[in-house]
C-alpha positions as CSV (number, residue, x, y, z in Angstrom):
1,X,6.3,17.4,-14.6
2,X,6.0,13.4,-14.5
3,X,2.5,12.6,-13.6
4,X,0.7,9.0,-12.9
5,X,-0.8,7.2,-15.4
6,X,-4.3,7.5,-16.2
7,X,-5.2,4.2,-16.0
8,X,-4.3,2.8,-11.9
9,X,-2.3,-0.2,-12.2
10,X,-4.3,-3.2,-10.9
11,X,-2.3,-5.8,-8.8
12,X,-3.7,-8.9,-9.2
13,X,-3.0,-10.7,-5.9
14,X,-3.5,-9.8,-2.3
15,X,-0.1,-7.7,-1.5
16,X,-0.5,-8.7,2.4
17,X,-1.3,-12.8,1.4
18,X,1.7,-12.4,-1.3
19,X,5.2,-14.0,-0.8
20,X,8.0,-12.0,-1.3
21,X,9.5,-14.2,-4.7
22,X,5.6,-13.0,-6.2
23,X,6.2,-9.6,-5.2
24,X,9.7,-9.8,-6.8
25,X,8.1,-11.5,-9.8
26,X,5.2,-9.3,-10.6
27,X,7.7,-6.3,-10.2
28,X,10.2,-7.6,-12.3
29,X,7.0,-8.5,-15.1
30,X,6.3,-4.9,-14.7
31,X,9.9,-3.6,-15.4
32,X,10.0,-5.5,-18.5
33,X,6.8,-4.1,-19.6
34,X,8.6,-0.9,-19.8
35,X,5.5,1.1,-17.6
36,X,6.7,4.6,-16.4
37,X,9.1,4.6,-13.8
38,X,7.0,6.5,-11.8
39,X,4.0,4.3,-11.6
40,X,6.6,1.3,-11.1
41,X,7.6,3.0,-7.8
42,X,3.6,3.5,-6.7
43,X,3.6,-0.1,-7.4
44,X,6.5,-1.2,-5.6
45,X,5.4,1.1,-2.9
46,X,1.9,-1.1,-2.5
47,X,3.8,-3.5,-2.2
48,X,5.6,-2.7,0.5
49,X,9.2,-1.5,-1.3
50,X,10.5,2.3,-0.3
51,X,12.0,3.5,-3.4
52,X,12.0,6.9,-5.2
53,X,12.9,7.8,-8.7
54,X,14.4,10.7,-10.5
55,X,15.5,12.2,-13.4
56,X,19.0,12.5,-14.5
57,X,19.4,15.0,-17.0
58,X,22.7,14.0,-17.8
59,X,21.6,10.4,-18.9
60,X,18.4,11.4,-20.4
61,X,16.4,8.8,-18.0
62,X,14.7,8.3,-15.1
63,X,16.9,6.3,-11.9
64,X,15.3,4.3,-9.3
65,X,17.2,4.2,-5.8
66,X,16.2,2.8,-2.8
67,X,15.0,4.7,0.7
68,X,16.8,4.0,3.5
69,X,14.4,4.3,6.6
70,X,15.9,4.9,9.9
């Protein structure tokens, strides 16, 4: 079972202050930084993004999808 990091990732601006294009930014920093895809999505969660992510066994890696809120 996938568990958080140990170490909480820090975000180093105000997420209610913070324009969309930083949150977009500091996300997309993130996703090249190669963190676990399951502390991306807590991230992108602070932030104010609903997204889950999975495993697909058949690829051998994780899959991020967006939440569609009704």
């Amino acid at each position: 079972m996938a568990r958080l990091a140990s170490v909480p990732v820090a975000i180093p601006f105000d997420p209610a202050k913070a324009s969309s294009h930083q949150k977009v930014e500091y996300l997309h920093a993130l996703w090249r930084a190669d963190i676990d895809p399951f502390v991306f999505v807590g991230v992108a969660h602070r932030l104010g993004y609903s997204l889950r992510c999975y495993w697909d066994v058949r690829a051998d890696m994780p899959v991020l999808t967006p939440l569609i809120l009704h």
